[in-house]
PABABA-775114 format. One record per atom (N, C-alpha, C): residue number from 1; atom name; x, y, z. Coordinates in pm, 1 decimal, m for minus. Layout:
<atoms>
{n=NUM, atom=CA, u=X, v=Y, w=Z} .
...
</atoms>
This chain:
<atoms>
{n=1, atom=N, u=13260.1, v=2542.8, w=m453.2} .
{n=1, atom=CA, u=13154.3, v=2639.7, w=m460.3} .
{n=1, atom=C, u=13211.0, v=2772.6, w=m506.4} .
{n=2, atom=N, u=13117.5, v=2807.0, w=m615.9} .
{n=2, atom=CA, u=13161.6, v=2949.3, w=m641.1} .
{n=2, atom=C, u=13166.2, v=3106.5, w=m584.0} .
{n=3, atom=N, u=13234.3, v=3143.4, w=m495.1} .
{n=3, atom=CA, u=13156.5, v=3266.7, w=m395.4} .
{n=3, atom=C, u=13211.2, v=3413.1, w=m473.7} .
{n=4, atom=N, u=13117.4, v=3502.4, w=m498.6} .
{n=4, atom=CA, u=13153.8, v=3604.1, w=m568.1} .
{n=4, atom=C, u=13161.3, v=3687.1, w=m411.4} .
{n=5, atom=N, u=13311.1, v=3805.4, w=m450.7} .
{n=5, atom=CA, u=13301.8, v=3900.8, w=m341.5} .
{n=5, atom=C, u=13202.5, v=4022.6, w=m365.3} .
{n=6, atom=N, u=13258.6, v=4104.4, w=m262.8} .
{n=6, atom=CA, u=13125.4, v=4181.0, w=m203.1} .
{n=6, atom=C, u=13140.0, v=4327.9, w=m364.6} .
{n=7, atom=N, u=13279.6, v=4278.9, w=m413.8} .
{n=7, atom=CA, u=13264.2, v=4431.0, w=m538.8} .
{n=7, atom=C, u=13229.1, v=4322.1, w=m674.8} .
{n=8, atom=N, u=13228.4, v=4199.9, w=m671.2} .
{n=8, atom=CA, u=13149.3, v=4121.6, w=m778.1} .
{n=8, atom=C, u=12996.1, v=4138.0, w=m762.1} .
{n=9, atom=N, u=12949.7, v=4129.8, w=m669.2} .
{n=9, atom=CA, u=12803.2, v=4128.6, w=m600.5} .
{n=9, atom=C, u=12750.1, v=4295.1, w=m622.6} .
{n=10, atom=N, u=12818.1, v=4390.0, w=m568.3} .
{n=10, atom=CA, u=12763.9, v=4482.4, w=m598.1} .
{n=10, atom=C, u=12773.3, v=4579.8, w=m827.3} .
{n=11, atom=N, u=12893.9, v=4483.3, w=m825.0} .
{n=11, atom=CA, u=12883.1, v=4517.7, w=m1002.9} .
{n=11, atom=C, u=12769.4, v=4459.8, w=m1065.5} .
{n=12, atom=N, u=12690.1, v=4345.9, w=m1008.0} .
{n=12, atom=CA, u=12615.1, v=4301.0, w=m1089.5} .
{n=12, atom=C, u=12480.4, v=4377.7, w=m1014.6} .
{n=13, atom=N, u=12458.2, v=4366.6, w=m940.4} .
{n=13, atom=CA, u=12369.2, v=4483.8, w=m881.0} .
{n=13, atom=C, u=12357.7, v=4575.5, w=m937.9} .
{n=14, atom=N, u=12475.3, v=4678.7, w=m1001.2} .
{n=14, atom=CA, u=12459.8, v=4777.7, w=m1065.1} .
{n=14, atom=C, u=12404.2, v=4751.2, w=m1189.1} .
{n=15, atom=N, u=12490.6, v=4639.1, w=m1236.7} .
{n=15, atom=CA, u=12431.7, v=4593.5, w=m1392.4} .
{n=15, atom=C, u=12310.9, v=4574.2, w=m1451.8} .
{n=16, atom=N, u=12242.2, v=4492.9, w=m1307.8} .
{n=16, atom=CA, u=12100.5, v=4468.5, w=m1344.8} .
{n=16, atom=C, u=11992.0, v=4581.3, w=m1275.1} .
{n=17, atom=N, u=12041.8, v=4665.7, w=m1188.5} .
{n=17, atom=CA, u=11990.7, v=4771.9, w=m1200.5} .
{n=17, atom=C, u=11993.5, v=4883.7, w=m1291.4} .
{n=18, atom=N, u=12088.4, v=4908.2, w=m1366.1} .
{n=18, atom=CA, u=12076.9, v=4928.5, w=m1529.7} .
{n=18, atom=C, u=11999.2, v=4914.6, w=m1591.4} .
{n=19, atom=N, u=12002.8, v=4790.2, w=m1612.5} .
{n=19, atom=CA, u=11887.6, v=4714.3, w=m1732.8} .
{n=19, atom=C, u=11762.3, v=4748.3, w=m1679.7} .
{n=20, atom=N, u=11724.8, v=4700.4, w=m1567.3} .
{n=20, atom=CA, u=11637.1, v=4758.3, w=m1501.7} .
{n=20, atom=C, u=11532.7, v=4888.1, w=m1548.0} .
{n=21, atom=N, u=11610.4, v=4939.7, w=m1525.7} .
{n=21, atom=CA, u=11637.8, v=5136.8, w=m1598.8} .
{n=21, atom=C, u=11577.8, v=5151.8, w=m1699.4} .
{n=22, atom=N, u=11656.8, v=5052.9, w=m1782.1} .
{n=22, atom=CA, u=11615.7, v=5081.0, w=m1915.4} .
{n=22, atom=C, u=11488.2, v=5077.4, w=m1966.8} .
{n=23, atom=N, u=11488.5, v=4899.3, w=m1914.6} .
{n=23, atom=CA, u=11365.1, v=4827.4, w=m1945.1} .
{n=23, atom=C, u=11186.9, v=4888.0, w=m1920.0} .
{n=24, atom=N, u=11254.8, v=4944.2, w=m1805.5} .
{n=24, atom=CA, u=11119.0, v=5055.4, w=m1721.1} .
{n=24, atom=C, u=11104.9, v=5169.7, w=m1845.0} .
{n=25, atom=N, u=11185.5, v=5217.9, w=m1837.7} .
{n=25, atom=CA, u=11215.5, v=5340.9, w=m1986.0} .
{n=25, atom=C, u=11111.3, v=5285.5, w=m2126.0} .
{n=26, atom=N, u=11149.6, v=5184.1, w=m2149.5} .
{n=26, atom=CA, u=11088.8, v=5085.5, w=m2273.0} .
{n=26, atom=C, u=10924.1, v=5078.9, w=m2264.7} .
{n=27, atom=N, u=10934.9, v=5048.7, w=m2138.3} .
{n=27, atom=CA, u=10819.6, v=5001.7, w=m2115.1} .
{n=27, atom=C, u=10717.9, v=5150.3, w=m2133.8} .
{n=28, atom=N, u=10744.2, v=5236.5, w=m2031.9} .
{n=28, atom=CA, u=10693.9, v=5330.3, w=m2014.8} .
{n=28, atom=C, u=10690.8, v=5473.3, w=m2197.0} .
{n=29, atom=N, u=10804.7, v=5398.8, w=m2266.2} .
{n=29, atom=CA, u=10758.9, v=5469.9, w=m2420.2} .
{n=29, atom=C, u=10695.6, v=5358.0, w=m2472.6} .
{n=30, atom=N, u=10641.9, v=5227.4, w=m2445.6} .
{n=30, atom=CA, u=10513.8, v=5196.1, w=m2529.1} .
{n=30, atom=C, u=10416.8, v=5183.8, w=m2474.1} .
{n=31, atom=N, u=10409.3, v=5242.5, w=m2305.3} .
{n=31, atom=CA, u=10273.9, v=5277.3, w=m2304.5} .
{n=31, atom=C, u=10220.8, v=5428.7, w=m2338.4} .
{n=32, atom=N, u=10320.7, v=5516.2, w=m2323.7} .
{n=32, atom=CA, u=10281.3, v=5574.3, w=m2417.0} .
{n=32, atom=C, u=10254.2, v=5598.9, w=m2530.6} .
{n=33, atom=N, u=10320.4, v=5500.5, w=m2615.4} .
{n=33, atom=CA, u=10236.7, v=5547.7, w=m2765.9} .
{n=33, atom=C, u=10122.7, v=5424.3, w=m2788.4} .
{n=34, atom=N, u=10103.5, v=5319.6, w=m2711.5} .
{n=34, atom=CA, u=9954.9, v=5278.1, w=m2687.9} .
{n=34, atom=C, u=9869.8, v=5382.6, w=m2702.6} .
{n=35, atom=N, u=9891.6, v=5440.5, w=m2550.2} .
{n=35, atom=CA, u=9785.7, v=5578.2, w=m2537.5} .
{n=35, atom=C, u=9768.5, v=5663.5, w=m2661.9} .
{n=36, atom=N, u=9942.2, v=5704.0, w=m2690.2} .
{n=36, atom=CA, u=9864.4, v=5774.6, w=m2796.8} .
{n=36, atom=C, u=9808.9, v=5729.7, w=m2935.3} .
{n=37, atom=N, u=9835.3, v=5624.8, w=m2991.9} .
{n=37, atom=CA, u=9727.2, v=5538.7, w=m3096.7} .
{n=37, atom=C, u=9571.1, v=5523.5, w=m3017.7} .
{n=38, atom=N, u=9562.1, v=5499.0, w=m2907.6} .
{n=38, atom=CA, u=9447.4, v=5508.9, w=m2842.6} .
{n=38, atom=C, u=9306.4, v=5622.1, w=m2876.6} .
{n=39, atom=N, u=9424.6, v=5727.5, w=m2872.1} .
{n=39, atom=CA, u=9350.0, v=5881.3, w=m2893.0} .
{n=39, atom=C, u=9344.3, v=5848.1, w=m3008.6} .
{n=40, atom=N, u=9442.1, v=5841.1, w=m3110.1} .
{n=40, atom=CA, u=9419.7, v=5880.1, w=m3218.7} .
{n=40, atom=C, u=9325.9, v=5791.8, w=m3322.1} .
{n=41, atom=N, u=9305.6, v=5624.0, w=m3249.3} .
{n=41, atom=CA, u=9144.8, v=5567.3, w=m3301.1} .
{n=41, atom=C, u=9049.7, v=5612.3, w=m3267.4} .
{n=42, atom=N, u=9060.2, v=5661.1, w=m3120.6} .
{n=42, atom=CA, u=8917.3, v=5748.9, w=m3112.1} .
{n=42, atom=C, u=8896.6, v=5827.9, w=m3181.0} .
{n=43, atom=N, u=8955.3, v=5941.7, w=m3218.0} .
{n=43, atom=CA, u=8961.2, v=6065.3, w=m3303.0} .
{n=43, atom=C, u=8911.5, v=6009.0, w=m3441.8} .
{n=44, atom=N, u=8980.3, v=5902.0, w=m3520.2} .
{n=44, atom=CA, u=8923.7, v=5876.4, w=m3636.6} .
{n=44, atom=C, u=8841.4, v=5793.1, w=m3590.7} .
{n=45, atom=N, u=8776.5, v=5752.0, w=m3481.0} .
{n=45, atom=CA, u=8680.0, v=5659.7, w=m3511.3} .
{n=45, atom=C, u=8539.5, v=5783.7, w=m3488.3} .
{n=46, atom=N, u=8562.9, v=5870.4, w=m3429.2} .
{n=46, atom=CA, u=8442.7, v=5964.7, w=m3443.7} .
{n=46, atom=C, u=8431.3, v=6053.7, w=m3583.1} .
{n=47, atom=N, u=8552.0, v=6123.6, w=m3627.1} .
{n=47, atom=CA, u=8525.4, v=6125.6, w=m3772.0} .
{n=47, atom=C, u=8454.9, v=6049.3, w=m3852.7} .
{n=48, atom=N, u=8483.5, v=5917.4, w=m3833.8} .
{n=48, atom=CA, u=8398.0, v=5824.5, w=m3936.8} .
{n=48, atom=C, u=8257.4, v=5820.6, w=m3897.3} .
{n=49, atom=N, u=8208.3, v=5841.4, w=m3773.6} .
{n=49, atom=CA, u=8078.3, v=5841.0, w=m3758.0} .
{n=49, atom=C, u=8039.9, v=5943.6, w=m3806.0} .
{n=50, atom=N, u=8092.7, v=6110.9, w=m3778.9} .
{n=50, atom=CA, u=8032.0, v=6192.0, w=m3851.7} .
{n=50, atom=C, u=8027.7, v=6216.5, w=m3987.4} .
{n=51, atom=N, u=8122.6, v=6150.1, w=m4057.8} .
{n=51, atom=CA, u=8063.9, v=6122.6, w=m4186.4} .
{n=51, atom=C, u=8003.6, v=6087.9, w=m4237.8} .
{n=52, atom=N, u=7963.3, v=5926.9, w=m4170.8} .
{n=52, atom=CA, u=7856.6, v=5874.3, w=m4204.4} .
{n=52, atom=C, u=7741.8, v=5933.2, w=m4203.3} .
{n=53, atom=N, u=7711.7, v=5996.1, w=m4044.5} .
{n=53, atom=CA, u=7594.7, v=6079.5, w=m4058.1} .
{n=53, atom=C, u=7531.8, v=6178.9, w=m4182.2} .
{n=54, atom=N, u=7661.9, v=6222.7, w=m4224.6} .
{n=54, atom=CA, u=7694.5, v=6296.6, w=m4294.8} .
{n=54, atom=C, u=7669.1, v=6290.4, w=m4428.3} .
{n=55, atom=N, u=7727.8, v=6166.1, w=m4501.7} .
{n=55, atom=CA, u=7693.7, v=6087.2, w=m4580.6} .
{n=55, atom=C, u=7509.7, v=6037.4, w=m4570.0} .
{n=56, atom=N, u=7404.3, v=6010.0, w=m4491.3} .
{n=56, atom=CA, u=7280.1, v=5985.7, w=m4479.8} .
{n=56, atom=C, u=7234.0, v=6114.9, w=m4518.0} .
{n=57, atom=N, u=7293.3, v=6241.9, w=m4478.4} .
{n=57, atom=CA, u=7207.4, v=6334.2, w=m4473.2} .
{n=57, atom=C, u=7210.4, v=6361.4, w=m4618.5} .
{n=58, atom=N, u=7299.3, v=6347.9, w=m4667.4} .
{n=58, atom=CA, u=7299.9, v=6376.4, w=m4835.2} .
{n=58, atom=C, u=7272.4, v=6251.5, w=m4908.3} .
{n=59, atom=N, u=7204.0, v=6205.0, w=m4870.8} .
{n=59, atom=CA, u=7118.0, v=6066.8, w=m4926.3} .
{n=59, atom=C, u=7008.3, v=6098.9, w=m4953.2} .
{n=60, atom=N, u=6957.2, v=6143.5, w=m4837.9} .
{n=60, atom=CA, u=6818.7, v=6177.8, w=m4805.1} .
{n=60, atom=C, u=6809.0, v=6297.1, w=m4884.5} .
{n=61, atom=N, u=6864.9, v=6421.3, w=m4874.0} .
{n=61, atom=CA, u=6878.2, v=6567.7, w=m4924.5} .
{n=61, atom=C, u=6846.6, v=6492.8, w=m5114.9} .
{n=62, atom=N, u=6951.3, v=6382.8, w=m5133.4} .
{n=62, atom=CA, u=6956.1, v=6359.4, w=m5318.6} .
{n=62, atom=C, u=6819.0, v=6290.0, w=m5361.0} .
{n=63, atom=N, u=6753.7, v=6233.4, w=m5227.3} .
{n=63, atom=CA, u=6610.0, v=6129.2, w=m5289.2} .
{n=63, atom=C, u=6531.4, v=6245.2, w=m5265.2} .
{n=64, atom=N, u=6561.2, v=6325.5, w=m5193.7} .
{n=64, atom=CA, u=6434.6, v=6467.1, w=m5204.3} .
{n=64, atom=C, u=6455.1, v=6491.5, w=m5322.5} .
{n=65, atom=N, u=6591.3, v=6558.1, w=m5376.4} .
{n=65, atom=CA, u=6544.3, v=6607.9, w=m5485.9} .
{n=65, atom=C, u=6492.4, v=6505.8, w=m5579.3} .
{n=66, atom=N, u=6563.9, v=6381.8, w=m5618.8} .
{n=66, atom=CA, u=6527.2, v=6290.1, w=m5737.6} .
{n=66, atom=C, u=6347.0, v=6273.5, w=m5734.0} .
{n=67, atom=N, u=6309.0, v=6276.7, w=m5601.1} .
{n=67, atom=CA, u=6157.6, v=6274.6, w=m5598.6} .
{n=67, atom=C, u=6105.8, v=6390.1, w=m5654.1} .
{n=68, atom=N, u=6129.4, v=6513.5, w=m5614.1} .
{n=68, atom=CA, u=6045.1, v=6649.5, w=m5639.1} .
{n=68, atom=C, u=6078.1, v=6677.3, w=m5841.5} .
{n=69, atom=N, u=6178.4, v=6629.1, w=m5880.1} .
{n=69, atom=CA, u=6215.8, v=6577.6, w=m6022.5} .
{n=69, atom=C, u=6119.0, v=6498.2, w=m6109.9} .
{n=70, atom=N, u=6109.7, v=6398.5, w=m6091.4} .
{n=70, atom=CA, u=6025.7, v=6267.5, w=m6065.3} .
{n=70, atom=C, u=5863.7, v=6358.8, w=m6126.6} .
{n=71, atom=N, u=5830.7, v=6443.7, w=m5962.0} .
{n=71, atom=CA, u=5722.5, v=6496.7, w=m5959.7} .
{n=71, atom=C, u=5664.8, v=6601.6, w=m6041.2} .
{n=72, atom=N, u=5803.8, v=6649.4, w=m6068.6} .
{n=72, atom=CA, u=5762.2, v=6767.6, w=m6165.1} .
{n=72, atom=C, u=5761.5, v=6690.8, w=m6319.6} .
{n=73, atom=N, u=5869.8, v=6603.3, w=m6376.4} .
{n=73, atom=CA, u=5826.5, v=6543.8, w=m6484.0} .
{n=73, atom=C, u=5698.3, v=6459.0, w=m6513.4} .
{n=74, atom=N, u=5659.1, v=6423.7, w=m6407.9} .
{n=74, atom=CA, u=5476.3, v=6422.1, w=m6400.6} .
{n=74, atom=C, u=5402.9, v=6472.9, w=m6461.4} .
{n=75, atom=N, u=5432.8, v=6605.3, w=m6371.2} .
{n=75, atom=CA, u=5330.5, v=6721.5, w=m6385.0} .
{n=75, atom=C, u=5312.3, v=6721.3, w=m6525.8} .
{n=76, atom=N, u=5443.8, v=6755.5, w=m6574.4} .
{n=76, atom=CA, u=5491.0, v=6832.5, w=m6718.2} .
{n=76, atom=C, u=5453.6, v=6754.0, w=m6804.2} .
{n=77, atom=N, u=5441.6, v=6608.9, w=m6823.2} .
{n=77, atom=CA, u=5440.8, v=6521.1, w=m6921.4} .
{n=77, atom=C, u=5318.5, v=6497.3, w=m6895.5} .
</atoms>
């Protein structure tokens, strides 16, 4: 049987409390930049809505005019 002593036992203790360390470290910088891609789809995902809106309103604003156009070459002709 293999018996490790008590300064083998505590080196690997240290070792994998190390890694440990790290791994927590790792972890904790990709949840942060989750979060922050998080924000930053929200952010462009509301831009894109207000464009869109944005985009309708000058739809509407261009069939006004093409109509009142329309209406006046009516008139005129």
């Amino acid at each position: 049987m293999n018996k490790l002593g008590i300064e083998d036992v505590s080196k690997q203790y240290f070792q994998l409390n190390v890694r440990l360390k790290k791994l927590l470290e790792k972890y904790t910088n990709l949840v942060n930049a989750v979060n922050f891609l998080k924000e930053e789809i929200e952010d462009l995902s509301q831009t894109i809505n207000e464009l869109g809106v944005k985009i309708q309103e000058l739809q509407k604003e261009r069939e006004i005019k093409v109509t009142k156009k329309k209406q006046e070459v009516k008139r005129s002709g």
